[in-house]
C-alpha atoms as an extended CHARMM CRD file, in Angstrom:
* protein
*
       156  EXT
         1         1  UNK       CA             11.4030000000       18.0510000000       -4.2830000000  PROA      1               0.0000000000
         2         2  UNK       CA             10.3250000000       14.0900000000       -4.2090000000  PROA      2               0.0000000000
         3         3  UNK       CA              7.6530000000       13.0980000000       -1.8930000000  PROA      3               0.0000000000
         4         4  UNK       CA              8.5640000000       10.9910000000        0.8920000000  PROA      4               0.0000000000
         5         5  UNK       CA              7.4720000000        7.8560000000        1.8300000000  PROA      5               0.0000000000
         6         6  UNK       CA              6.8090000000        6.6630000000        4.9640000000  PROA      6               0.0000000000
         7         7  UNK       CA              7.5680000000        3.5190000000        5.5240000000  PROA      7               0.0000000000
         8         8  UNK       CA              8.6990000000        0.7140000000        8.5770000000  PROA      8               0.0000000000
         9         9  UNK       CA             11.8150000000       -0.9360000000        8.3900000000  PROA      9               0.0000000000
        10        10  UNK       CA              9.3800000000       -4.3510000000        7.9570000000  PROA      10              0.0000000000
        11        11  UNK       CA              8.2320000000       -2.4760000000        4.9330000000  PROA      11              0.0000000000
        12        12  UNK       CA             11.2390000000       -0.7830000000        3.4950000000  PROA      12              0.0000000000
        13        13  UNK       CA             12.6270000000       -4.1650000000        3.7160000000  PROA      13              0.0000000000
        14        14  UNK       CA             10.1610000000       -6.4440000000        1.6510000000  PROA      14              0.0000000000
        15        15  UNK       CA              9.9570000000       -3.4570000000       -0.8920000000  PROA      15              0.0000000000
        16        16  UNK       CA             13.8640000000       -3.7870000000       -1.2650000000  PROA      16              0.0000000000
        17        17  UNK       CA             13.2350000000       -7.7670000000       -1.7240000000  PROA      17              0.0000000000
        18        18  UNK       CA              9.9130000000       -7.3870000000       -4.2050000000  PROA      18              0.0000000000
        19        19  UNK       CA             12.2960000000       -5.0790000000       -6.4400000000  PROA      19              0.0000000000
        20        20  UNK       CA             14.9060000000       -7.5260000000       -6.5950000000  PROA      20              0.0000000000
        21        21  UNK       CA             12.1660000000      -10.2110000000       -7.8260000000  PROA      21              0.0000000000
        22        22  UNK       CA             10.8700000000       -8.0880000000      -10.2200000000  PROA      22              0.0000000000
        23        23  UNK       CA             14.3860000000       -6.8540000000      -11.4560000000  PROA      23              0.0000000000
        24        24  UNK       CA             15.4160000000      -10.5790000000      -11.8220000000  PROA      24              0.0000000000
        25        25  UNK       CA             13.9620000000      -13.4570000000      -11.2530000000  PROA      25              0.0000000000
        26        26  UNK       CA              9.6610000000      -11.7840000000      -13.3950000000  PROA      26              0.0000000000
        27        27  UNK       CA             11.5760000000      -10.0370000000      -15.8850000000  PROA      27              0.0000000000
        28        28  UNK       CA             13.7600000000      -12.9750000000      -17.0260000000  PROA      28              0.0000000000
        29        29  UNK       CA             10.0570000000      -14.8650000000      -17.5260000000  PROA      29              0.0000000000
        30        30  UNK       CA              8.0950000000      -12.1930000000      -19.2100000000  PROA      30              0.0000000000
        31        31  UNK       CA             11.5090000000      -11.9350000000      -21.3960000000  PROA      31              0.0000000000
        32        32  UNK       CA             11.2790000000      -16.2050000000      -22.0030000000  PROA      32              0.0000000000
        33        33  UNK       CA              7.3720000000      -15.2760000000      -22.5750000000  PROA      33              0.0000000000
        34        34  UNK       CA              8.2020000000      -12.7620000000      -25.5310000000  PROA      34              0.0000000000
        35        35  UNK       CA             10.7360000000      -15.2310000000      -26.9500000000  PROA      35              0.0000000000
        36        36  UNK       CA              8.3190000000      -18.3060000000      -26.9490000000  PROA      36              0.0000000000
        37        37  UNK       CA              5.5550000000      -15.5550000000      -28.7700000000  PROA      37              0.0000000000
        38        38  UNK       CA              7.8200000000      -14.3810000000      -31.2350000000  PROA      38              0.0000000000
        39        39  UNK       CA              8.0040000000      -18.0400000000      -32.0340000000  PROA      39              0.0000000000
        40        40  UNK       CA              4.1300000000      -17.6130000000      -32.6410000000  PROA      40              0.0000000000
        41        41  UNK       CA              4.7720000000      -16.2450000000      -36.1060000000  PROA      41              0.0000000000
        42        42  UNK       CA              2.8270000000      -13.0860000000      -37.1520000000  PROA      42              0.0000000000
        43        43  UNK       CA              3.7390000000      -10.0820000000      -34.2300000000  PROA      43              0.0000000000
        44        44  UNK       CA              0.2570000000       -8.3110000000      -35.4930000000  PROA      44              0.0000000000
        45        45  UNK       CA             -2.0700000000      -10.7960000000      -34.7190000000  PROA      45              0.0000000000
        46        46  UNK       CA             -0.2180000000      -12.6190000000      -31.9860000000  PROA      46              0.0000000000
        47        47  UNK       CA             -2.3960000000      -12.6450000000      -28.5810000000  PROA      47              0.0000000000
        48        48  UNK       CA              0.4900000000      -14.3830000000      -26.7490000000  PROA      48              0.0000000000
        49        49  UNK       CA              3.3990000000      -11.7480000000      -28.0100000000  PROA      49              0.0000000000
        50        50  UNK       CA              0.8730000000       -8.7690000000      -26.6600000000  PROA      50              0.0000000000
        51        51  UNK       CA              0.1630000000       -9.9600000000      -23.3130000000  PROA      51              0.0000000000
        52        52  UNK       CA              3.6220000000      -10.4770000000      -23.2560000000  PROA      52              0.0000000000
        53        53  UNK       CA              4.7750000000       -7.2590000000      -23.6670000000  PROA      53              0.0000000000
        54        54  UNK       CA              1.8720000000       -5.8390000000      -21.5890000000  PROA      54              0.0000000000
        55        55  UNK       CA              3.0170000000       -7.5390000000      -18.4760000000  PROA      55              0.0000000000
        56        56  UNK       CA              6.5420000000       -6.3860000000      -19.1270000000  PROA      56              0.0000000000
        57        57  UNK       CA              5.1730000000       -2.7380000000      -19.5970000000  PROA      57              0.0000000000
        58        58  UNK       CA              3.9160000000       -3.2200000000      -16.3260000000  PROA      58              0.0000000000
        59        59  UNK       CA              6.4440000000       -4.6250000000      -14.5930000000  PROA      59              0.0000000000
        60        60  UNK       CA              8.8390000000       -2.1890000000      -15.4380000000  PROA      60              0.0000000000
        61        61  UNK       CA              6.2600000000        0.8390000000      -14.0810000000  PROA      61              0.0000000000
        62        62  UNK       CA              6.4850000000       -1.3360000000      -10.7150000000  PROA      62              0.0000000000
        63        63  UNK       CA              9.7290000000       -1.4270000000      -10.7970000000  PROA      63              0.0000000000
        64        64  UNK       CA             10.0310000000        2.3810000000      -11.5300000000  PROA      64              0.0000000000
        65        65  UNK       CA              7.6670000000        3.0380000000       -8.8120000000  PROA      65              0.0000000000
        66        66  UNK       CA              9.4650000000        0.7950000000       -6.1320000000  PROA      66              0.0000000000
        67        67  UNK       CA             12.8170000000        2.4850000000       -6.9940000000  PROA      67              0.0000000000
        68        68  UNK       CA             11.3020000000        5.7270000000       -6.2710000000  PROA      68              0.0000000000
        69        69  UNK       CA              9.5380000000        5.0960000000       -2.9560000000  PROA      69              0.0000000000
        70        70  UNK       CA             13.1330000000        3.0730000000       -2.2240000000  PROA      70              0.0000000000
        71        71  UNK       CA             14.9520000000        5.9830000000       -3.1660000000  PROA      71              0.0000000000
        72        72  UNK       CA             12.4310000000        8.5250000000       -0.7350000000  PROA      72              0.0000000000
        73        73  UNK       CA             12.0080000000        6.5000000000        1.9160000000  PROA      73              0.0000000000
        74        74  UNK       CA             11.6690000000        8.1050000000        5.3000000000  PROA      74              0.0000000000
        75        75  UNK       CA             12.0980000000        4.8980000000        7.8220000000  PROA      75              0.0000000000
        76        76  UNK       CA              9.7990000000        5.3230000000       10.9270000000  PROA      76              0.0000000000
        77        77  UNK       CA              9.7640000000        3.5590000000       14.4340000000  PROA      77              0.0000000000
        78        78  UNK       CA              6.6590000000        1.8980000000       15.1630000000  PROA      78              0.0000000000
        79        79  UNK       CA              6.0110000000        3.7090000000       18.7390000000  PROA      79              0.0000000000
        80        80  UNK       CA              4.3600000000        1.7380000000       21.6970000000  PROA      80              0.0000000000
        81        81  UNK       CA              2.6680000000        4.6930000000       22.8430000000  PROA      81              0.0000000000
        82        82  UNK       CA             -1.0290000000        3.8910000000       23.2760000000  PROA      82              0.0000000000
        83        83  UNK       CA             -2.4780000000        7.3250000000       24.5930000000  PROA      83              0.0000000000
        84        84  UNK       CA             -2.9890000000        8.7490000000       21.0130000000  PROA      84              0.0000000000
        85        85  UNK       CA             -3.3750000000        7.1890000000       17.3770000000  PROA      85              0.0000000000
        86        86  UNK       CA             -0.0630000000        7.2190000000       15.1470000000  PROA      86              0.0000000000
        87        87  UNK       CA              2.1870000000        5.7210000000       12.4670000000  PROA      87              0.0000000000
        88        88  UNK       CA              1.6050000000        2.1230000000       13.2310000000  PROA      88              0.0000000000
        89        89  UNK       CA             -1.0220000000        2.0070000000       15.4460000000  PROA      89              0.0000000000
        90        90  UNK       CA             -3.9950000000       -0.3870000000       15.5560000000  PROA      90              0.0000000000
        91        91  UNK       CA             -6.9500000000        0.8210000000       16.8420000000  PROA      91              0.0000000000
        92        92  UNK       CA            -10.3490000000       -0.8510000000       16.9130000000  PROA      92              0.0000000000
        93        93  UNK       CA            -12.8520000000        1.8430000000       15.9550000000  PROA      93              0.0000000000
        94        94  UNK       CA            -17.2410000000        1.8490000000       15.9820000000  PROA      94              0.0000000000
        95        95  UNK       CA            -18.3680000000        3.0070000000       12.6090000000  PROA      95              0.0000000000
        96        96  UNK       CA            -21.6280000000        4.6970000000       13.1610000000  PROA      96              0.0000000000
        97        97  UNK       CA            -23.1870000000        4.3320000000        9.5800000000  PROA      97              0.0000000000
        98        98  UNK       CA            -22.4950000000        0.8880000000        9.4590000000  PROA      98              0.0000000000
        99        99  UNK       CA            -22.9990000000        0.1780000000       13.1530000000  PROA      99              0.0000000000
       100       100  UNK       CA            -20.2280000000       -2.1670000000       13.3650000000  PROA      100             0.0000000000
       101       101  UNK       CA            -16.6820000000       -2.3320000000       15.4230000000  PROA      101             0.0000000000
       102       102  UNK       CA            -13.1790000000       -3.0880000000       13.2240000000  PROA      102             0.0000000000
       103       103  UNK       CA            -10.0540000000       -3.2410000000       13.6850000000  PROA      103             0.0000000000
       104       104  UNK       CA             -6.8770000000       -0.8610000000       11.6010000000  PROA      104             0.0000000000
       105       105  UNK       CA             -3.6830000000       -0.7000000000       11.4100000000  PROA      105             0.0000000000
       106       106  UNK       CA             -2.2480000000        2.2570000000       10.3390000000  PROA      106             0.0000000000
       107       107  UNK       CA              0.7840000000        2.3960000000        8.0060000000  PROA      107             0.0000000000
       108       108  UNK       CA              2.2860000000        4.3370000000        5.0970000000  PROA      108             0.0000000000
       109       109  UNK       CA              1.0390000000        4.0000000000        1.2720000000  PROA      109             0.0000000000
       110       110  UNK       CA              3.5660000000        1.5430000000        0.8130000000  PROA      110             0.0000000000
       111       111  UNK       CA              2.3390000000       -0.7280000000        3.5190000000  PROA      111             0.0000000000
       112       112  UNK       CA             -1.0540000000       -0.2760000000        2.9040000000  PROA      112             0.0000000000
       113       113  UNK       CA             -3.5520000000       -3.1540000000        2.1800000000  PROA      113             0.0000000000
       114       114  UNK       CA             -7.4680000000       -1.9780000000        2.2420000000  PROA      114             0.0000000000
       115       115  UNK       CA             -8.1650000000       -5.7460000000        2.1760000000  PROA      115             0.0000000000
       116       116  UNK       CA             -6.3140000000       -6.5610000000        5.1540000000  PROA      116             0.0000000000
       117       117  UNK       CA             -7.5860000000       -3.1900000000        6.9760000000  PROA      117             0.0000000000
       118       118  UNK       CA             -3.6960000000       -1.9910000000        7.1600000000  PROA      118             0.0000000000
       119       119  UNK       CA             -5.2050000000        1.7570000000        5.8550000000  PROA      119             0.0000000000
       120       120  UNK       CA             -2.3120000000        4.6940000000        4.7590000000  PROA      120             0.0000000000
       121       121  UNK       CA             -1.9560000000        7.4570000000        7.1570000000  PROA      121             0.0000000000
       122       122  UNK       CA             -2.1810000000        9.3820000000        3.7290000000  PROA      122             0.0000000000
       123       123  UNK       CA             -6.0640000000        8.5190000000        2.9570000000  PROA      123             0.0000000000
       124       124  UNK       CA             -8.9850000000       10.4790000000        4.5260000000  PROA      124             0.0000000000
       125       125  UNK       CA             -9.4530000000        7.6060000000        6.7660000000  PROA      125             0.0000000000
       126       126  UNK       CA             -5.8590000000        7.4380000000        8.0120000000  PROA      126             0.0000000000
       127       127  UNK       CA             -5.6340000000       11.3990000000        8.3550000000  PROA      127             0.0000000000
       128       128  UNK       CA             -8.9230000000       11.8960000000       10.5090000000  PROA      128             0.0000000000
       129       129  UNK       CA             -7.8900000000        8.9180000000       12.6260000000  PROA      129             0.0000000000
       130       130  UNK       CA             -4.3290000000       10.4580000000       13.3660000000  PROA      130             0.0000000000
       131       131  UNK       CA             -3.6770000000       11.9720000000       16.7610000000  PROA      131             0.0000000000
       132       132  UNK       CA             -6.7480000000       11.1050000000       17.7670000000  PROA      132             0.0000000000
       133       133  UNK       CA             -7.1730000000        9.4100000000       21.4970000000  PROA      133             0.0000000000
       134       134  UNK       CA             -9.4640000000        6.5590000000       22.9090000000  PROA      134             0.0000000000
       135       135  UNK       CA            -12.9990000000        7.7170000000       23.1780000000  PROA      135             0.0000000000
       136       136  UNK       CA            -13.1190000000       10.6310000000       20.0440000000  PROA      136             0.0000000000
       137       137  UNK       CA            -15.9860000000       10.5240000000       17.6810000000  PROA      137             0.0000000000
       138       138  UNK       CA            -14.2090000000       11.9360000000       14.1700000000  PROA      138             0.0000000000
       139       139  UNK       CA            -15.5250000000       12.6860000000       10.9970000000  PROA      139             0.0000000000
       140       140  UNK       CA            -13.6270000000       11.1360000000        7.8530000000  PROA      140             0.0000000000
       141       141  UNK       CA            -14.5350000000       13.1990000000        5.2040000000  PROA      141             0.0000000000
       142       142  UNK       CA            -14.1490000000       10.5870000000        2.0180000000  PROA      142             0.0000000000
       143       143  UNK       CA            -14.9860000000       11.1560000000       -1.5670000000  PROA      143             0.0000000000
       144       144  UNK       CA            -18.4420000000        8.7050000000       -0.6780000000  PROA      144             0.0000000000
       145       145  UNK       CA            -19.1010000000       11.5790000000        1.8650000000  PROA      145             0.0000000000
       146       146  UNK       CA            -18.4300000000       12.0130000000        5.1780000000  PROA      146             0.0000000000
       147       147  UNK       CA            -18.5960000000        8.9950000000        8.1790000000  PROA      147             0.0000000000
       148       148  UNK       CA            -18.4370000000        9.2160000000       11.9520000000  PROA      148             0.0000000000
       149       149  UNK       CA            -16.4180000000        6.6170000000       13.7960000000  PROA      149             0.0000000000
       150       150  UNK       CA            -15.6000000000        6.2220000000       17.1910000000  PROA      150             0.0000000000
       151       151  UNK       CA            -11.9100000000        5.3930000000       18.8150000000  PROA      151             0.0000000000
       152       152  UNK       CA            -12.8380000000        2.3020000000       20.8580000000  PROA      152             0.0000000000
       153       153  UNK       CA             -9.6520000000        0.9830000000       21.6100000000  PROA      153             0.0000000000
       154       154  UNK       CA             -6.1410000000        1.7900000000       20.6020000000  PROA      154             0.0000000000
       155       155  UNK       CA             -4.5770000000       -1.5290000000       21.0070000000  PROA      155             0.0000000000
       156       156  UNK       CA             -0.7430000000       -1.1910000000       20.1110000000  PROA      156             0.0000000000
């Protein structure tokens, strides 16, 4: 059985739209890259001709990997409910070791973006902050070791 992915529509959406770019619009460049390389003369020592073909091996793994979570998509509402942590909820959380407040939003793997603090409901993070309500103290337990935070404020 595939796994599914959870996703938003927002989400579902631009992963439709990135696919199309990368079906079109990158691989007709990386193909005009090769071309130009070849041009290069000798394939075996050609620097230009390997990157070349590197970025189209990766490419196409994207685009294998978008078609999938495409393909297993499970499209979720975004819920307004506030009383309890869920799929798209932000919450603004105290982390104890670091004795800071932050704010998360938490989405699917697809959606995801560390960076950005959008965490997946799939990571340790994500799955001790789920179905939790304002005021808990959880423990993540995360492969740096375990964390306590506190559930401040779940905002939407």
């Amino acid at each position: 059985m595939s796994e599914e992915f959870i996703m938003t529509q927002k989400g579902y959406d631009e992963a439709v739209e990135k696919l199309k770019y990368l079906q079109t619009e990158k691989r007709k460049e990386i193909t005009e890259r090769i071309k130009v390389a070849r041009g290069f003369g000798d394939l075996s020592e050609n620097a230009e001709y390997d990157a070349a073909r590197n970025e189209q091996a990766m490419n196409e793994g994207e685009i294998l990997e978008l078609e999938a979570k495409i393909k297993n998509a499970k499209i979720v509402e975004e819920s307004t409910d506030i009383s309890k942590i869920h799929f798209g909820s932000k919450v603004r959380v105290y982390d104890y070791d670091m004795e800071e407040e932050a704010v998360y939003t938490l989405m699917g793997t697809t959606e995801a973006d560390p960076m950005n603090n959008v965490i997946s409901i799939d990571s340790p993070f994500g799955k001790a902050l789920l179905g939790s309500a304002k005021g808990a103290v959880v423990t993540v337990h995360a492969p740096g070791g375990d964390f306590k935070v506190e559930i401040k404020e779940i905002l939407e």
